[in-house]
mmCIF file of the N, C-alpha and C atoms, coordinates in Angstrom:
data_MODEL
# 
_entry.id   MODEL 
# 
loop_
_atom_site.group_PDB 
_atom_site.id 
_atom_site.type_symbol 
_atom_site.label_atom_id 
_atom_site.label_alt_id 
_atom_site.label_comp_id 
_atom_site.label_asym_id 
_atom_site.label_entity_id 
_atom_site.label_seq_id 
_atom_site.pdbx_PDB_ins_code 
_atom_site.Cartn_x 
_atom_site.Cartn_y 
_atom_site.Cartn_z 
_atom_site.occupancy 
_atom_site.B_iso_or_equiv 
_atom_site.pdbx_formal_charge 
_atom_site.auth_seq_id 
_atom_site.auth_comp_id 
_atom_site.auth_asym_id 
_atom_site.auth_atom_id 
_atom_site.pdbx_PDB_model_num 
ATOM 1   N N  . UNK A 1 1  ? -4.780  -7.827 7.055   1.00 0.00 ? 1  UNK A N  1 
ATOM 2   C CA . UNK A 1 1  ? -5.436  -7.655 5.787   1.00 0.00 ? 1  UNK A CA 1 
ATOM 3   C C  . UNK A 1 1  ? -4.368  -7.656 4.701   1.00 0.00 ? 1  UNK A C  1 
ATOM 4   N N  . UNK A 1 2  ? -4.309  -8.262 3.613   1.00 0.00 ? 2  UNK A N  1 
ATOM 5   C CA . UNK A 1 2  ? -3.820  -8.205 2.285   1.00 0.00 ? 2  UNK A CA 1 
ATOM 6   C C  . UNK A 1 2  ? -3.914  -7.210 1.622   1.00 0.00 ? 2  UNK A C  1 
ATOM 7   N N  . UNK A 1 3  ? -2.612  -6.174 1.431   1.00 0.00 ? 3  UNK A N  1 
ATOM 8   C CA . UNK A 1 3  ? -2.881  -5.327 0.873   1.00 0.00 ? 3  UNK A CA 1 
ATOM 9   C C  . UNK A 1 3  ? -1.577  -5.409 -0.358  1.00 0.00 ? 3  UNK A C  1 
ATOM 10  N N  . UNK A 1 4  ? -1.722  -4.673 -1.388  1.00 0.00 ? 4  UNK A N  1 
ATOM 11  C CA . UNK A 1 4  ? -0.800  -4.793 -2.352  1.00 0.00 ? 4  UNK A CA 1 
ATOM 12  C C  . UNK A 1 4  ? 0.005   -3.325 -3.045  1.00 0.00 ? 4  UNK A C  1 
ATOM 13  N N  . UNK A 1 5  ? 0.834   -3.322 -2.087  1.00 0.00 ? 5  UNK A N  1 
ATOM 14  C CA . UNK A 1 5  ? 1.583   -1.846 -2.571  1.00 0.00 ? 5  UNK A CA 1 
ATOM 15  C C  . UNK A 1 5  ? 2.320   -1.866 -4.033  1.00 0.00 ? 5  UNK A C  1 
ATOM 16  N N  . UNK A 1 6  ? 2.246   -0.562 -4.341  1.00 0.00 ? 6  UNK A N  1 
ATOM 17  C CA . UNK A 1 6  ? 2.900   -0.234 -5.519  1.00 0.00 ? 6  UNK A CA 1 
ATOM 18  C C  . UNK A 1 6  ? 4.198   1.103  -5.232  1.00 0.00 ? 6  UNK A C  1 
ATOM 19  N N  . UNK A 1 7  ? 5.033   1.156  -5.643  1.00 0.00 ? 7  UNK A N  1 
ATOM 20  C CA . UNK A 1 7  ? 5.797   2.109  -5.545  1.00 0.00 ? 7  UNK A CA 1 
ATOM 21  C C  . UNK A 1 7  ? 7.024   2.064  -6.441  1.00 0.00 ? 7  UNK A C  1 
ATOM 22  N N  . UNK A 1 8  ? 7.869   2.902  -6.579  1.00 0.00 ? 8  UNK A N  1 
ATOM 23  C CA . UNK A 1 8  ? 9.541   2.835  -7.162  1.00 0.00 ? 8  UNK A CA 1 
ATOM 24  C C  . UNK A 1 8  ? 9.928   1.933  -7.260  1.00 0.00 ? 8  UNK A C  1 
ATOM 25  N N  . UNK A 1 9  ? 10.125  1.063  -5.698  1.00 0.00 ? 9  UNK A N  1 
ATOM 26  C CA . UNK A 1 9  ? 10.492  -0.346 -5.185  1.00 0.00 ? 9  UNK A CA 1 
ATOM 27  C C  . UNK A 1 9  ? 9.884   -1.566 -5.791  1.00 0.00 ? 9  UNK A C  1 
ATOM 28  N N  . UNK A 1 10 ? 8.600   -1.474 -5.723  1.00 0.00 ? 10 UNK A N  1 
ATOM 29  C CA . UNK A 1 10 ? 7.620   -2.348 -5.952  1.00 0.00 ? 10 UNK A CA 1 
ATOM 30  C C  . UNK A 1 10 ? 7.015   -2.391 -7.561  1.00 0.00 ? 10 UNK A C  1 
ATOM 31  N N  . UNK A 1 11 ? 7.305   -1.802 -8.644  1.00 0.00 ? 11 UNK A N  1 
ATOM 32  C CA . UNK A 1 11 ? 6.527   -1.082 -9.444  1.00 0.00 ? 11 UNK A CA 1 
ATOM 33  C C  . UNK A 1 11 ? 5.682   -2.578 -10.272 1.00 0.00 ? 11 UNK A C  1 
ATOM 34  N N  . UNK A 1 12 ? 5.510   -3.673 -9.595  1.00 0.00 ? 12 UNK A N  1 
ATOM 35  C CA . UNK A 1 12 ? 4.664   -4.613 -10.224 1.00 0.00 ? 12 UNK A CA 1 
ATOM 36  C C  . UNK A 1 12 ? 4.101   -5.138 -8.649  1.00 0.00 ? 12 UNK A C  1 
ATOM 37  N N  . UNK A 1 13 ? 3.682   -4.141 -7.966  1.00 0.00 ? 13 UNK A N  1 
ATOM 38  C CA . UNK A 1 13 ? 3.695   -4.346 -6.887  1.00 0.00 ? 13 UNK A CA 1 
ATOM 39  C C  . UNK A 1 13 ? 3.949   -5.872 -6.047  1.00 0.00 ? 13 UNK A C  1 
ATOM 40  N N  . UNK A 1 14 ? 3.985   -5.554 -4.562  1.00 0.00 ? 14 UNK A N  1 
ATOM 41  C CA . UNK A 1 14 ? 4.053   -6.225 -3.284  1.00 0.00 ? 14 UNK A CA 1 
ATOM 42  C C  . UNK A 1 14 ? 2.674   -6.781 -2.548  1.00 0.00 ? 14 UNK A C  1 
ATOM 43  N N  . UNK A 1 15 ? 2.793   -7.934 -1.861  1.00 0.00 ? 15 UNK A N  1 
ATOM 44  C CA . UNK A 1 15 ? 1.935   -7.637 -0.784  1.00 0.00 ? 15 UNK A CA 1 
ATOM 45  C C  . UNK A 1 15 ? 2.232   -7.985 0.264   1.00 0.00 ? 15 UNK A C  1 
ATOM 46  N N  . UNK A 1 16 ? 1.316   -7.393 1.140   1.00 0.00 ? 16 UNK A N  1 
ATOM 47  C CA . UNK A 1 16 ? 1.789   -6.769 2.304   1.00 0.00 ? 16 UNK A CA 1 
ATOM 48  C C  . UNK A 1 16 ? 0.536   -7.453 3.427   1.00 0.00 ? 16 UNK A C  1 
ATOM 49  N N  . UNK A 1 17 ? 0.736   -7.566 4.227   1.00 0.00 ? 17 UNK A N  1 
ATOM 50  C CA . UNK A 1 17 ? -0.158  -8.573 5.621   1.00 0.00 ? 17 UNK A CA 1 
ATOM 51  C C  . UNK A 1 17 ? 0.072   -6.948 6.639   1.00 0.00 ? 17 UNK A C  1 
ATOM 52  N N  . UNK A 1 18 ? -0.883  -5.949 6.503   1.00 0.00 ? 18 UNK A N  1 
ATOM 53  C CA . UNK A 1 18 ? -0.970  -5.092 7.622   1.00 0.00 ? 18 UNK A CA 1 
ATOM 54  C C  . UNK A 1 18 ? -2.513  -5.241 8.491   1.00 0.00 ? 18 UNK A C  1 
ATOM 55  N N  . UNK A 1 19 ? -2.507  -4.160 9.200   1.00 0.00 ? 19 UNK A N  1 
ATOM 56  C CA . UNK A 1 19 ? -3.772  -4.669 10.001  1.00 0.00 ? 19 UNK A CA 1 
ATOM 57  C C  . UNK A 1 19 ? -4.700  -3.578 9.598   1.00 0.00 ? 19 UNK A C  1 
ATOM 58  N N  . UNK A 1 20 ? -4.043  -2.034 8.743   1.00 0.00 ? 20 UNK A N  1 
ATOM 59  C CA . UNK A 1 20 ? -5.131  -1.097 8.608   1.00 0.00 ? 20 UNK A CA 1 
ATOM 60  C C  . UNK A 1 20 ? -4.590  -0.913 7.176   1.00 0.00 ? 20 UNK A C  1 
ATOM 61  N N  . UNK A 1 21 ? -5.671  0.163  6.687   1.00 0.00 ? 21 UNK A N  1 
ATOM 62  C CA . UNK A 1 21 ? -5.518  0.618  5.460   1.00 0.00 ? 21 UNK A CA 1 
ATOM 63  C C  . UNK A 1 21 ? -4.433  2.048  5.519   1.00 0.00 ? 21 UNK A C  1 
ATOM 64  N N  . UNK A 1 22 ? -3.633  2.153  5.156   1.00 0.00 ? 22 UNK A N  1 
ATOM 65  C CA . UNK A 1 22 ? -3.034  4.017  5.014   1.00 0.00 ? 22 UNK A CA 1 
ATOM 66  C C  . UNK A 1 22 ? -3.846  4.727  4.382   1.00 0.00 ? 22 UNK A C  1 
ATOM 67  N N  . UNK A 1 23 ? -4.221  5.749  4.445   1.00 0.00 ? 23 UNK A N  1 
ATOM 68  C CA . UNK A 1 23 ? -5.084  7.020  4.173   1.00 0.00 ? 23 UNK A CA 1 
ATOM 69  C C  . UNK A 1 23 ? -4.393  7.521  2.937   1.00 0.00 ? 23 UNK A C  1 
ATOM 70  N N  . UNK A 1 24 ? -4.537  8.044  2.178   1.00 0.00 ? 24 UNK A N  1 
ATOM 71  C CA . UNK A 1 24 ? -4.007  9.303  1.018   1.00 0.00 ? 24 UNK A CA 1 
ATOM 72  C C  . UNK A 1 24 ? -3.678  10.289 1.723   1.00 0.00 ? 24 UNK A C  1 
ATOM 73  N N  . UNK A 1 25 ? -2.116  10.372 1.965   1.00 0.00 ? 25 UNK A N  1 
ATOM 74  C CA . UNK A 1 25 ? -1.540  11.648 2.535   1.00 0.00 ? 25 UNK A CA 1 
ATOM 75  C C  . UNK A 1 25 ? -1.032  10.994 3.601   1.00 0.00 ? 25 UNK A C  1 
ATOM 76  N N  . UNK A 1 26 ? -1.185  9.684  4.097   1.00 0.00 ? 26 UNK A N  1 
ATOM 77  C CA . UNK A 1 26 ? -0.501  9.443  4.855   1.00 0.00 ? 26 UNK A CA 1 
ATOM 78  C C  . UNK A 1 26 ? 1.595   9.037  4.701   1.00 0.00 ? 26 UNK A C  1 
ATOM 79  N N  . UNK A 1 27 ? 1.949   8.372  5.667   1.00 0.00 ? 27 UNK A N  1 
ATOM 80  C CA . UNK A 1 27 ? 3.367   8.375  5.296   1.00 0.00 ? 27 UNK A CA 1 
ATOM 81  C C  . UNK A 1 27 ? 3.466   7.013  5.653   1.00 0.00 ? 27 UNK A C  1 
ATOM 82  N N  . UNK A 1 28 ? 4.730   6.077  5.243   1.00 0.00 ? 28 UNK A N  1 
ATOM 83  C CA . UNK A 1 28 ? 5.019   4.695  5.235   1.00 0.00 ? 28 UNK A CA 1 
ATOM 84  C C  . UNK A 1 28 ? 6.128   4.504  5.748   1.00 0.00 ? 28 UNK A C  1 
ATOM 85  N N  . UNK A 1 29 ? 6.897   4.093  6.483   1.00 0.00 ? 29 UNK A N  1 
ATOM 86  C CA . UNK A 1 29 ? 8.438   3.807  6.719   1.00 0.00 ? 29 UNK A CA 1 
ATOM 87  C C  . UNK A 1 29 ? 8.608   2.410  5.940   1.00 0.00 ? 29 UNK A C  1 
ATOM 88  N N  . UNK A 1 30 ? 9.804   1.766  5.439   1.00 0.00 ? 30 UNK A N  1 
ATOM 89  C CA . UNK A 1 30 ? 10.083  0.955  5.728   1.00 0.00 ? 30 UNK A CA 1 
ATOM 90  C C  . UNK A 1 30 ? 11.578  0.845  5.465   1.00 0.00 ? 30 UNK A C  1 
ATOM 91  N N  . UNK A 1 31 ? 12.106  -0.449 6.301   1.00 0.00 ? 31 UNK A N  1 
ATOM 92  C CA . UNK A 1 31 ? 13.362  -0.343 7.229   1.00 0.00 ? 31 UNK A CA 1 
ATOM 93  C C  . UNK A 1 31 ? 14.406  -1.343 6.361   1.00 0.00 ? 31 UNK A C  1 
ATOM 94  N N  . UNK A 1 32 ? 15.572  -0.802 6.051   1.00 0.00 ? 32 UNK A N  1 
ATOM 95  C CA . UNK A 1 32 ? 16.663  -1.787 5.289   1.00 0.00 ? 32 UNK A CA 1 
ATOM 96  C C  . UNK A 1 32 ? 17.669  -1.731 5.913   1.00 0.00 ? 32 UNK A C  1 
ATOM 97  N N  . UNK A 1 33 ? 18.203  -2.789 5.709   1.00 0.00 ? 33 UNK A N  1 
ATOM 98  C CA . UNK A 1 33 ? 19.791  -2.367 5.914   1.00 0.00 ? 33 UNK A CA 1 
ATOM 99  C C  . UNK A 1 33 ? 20.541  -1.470 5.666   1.00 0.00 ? 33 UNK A C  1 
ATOM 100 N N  . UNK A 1 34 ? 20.364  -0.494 4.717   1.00 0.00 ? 34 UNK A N  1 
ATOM 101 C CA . UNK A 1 34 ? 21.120  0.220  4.692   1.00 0.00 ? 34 UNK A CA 1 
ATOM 102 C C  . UNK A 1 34 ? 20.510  1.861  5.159   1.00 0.00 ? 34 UNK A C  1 
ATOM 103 N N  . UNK A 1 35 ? 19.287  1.727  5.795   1.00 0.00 ? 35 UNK A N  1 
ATOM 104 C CA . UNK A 1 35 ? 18.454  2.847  6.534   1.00 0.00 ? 35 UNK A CA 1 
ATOM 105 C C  . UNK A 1 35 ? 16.846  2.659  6.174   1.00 0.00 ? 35 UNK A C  1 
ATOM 106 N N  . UNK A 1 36 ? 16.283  4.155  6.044   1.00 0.00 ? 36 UNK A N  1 
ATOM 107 C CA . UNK A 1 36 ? 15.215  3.714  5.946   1.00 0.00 ? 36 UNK A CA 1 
ATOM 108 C C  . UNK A 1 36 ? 14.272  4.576  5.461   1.00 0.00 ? 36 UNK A C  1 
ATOM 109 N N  . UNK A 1 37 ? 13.229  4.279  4.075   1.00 0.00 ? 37 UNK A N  1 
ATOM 110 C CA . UNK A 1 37 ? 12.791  5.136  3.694   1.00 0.00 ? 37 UNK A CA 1 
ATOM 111 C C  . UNK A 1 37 ? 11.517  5.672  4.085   1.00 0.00 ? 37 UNK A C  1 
ATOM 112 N N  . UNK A 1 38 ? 11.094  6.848  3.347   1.00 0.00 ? 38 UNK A N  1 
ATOM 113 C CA . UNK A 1 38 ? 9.822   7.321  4.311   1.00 0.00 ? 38 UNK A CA 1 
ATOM 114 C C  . UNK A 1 38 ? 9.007   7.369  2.722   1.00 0.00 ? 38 UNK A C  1 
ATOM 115 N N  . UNK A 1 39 ? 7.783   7.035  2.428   1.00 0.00 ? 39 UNK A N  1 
ATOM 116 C CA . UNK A 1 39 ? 7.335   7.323  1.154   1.00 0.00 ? 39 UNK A CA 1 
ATOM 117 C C  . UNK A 1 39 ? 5.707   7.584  1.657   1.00 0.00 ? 39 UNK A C  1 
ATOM 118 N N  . UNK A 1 40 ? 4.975   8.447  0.613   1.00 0.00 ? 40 UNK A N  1 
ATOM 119 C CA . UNK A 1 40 ? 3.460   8.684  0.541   1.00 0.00 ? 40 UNK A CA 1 
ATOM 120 C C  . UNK A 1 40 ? 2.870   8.204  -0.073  1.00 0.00 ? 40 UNK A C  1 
ATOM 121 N N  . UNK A 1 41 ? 1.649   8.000  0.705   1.00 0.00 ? 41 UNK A N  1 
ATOM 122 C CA . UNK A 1 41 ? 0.368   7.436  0.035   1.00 0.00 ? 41 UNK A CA 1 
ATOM 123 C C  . UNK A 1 41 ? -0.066  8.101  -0.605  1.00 0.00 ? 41 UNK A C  1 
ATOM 124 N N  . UNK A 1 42 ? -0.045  7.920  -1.789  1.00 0.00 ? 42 UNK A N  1 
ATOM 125 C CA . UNK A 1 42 ? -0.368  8.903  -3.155  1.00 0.00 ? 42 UNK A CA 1 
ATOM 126 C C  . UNK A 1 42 ? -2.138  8.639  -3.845  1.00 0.00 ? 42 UNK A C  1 
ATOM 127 N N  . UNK A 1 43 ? -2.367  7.166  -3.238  1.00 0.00 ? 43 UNK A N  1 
ATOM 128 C CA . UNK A 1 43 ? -3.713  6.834  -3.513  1.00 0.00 ? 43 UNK A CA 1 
ATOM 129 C C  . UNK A 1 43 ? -3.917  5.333  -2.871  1.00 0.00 ? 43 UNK A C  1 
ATOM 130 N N  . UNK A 1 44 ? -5.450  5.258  -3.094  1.00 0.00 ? 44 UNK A N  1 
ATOM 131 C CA . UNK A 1 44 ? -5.610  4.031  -2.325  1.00 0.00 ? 44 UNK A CA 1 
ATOM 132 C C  . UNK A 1 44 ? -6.752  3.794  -2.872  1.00 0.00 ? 44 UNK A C  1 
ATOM 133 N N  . UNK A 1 45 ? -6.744  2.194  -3.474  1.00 0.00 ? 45 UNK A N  1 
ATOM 134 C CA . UNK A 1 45 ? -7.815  1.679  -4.740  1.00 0.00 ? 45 UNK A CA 1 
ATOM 135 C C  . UNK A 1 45 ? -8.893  0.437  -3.512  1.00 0.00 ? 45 UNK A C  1 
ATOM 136 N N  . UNK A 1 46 ? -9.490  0.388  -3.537  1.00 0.00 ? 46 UNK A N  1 
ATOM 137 C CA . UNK A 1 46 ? -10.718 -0.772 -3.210  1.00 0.00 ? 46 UNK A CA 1 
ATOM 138 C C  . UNK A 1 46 ? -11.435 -0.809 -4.271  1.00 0.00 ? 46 UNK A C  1 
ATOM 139 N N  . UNK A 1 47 ? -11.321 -2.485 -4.050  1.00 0.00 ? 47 UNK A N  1 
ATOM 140 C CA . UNK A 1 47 ? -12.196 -3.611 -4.998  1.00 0.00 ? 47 UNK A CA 1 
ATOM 141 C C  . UNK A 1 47 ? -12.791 -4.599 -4.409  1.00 0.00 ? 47 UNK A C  1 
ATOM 142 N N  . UNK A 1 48 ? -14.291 -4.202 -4.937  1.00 0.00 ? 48 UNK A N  1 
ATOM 143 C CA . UNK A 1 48 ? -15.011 -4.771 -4.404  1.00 0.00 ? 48 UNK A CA 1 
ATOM 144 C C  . UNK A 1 48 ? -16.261 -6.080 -5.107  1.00 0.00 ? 48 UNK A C  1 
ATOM 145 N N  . UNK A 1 49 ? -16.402 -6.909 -4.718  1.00 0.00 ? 49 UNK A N  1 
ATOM 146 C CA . UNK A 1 49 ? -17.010 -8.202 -5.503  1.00 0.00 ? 49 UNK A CA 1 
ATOM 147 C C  . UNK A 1 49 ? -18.522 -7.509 -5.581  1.00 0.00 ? 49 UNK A C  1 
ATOM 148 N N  . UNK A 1 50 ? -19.400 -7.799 -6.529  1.00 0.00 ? 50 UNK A N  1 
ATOM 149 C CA . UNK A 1 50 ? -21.104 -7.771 -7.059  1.00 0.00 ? 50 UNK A CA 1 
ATOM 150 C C  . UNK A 1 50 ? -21.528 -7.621 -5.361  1.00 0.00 ? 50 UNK A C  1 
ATOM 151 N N  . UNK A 1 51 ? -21.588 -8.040 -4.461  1.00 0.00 ? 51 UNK A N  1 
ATOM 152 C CA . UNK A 1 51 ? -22.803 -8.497 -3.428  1.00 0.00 ? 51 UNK A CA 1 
ATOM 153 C C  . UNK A 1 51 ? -21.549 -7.349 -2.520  1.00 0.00 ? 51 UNK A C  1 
ATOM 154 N N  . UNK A 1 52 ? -20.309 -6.510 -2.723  1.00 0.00 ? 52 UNK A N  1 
ATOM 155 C CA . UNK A 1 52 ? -20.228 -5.544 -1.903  1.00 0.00 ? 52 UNK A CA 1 
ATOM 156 C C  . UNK A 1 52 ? -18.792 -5.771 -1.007  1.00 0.00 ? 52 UNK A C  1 
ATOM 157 N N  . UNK A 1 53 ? -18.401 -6.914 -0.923  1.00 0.00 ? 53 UNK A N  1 
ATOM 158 C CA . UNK A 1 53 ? -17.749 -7.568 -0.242  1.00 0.00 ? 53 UNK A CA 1 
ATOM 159 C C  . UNK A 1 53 ? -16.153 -6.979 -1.038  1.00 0.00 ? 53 UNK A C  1 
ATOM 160 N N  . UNK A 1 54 ? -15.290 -6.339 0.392   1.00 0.00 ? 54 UNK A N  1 
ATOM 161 C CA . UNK A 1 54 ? -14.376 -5.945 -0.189  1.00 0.00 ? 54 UNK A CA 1 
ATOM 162 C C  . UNK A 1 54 ? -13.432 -7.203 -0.914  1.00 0.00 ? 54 UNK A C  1 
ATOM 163 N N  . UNK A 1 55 ? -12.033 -7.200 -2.002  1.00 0.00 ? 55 UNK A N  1 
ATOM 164 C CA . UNK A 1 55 ? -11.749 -8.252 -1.794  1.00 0.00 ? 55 UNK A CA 1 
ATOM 165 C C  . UNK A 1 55 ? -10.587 -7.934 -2.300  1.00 0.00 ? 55 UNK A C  1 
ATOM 166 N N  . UNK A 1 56 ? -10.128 -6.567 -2.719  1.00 0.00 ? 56 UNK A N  1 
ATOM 167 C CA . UNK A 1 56 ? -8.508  -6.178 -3.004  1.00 0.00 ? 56 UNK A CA 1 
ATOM 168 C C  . UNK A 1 56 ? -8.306  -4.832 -2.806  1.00 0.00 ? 56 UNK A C  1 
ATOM 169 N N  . UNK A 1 57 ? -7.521  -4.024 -1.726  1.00 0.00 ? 57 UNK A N  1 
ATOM 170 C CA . UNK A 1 57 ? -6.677  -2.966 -1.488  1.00 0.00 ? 57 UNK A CA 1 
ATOM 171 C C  . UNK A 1 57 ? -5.283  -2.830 -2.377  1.00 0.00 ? 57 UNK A C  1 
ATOM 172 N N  . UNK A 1 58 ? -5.436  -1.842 -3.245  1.00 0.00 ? 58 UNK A N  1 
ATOM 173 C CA . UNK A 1 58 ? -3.646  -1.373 -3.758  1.00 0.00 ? 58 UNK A CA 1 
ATOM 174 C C  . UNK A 1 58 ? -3.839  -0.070 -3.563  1.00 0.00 ? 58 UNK A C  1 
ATOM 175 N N  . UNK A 1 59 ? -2.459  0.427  -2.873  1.00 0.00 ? 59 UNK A N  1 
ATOM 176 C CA . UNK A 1 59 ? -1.858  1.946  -2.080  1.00 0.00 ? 59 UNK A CA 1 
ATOM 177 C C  . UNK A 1 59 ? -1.107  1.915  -2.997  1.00 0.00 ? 59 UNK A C  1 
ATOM 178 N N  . UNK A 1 60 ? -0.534  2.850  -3.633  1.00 0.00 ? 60 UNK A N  1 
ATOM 179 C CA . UNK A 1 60 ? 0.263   3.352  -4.373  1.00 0.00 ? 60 UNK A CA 1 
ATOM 180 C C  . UNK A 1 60 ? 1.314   4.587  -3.591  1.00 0.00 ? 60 UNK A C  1 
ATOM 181 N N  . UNK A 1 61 ? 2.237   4.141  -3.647  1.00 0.00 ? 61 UNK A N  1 
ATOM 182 C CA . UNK A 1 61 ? 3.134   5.173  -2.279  1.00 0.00 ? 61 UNK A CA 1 
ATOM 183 C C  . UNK A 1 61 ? 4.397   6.215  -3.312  1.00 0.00 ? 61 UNK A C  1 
ATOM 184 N N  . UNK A 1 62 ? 4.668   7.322  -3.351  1.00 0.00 ? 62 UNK A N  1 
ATOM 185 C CA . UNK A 1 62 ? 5.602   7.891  -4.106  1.00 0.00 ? 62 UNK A CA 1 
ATOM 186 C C  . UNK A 1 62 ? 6.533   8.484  -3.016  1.00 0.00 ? 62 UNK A C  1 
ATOM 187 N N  . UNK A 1 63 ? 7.814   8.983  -3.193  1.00 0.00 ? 63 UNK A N  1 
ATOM 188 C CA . UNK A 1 63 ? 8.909   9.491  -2.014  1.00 0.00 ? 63 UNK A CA 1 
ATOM 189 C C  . UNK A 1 63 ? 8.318   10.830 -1.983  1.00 0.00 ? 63 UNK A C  1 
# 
């Protein structure tokens, strides 16, 4: 699923090809070269078209 993070990193956000949604309150890794950060799901937006049909996820993640 297409999802489009926002964060520190990202602040005009990313997107992202995952297979689930993160929850609010959940936690994120992701991995660099130079280690690796851990950040929260601070919120999580769905958009949805007239007839219901989802058609955009943005997570917003803070450290």
């Amino acid at each position: 699923m297409k999802i489009t993070i926002k964060s520190e990193d990202f602040p005009d956000g990313k997107i992202v090809d995952w297979s689930a949604v993160p929850g609010t309150g959940d936690w994120v890794s992701f991995h660099y070269l130079g280690g690796t950060t851990h950040q929260q799901v601070s919120r999580v937006e769905y958009d949805a078209d007239r007839d219901g049909n989802l058609t955009e996820v943005t997570v917003t993640l803070t450290y």
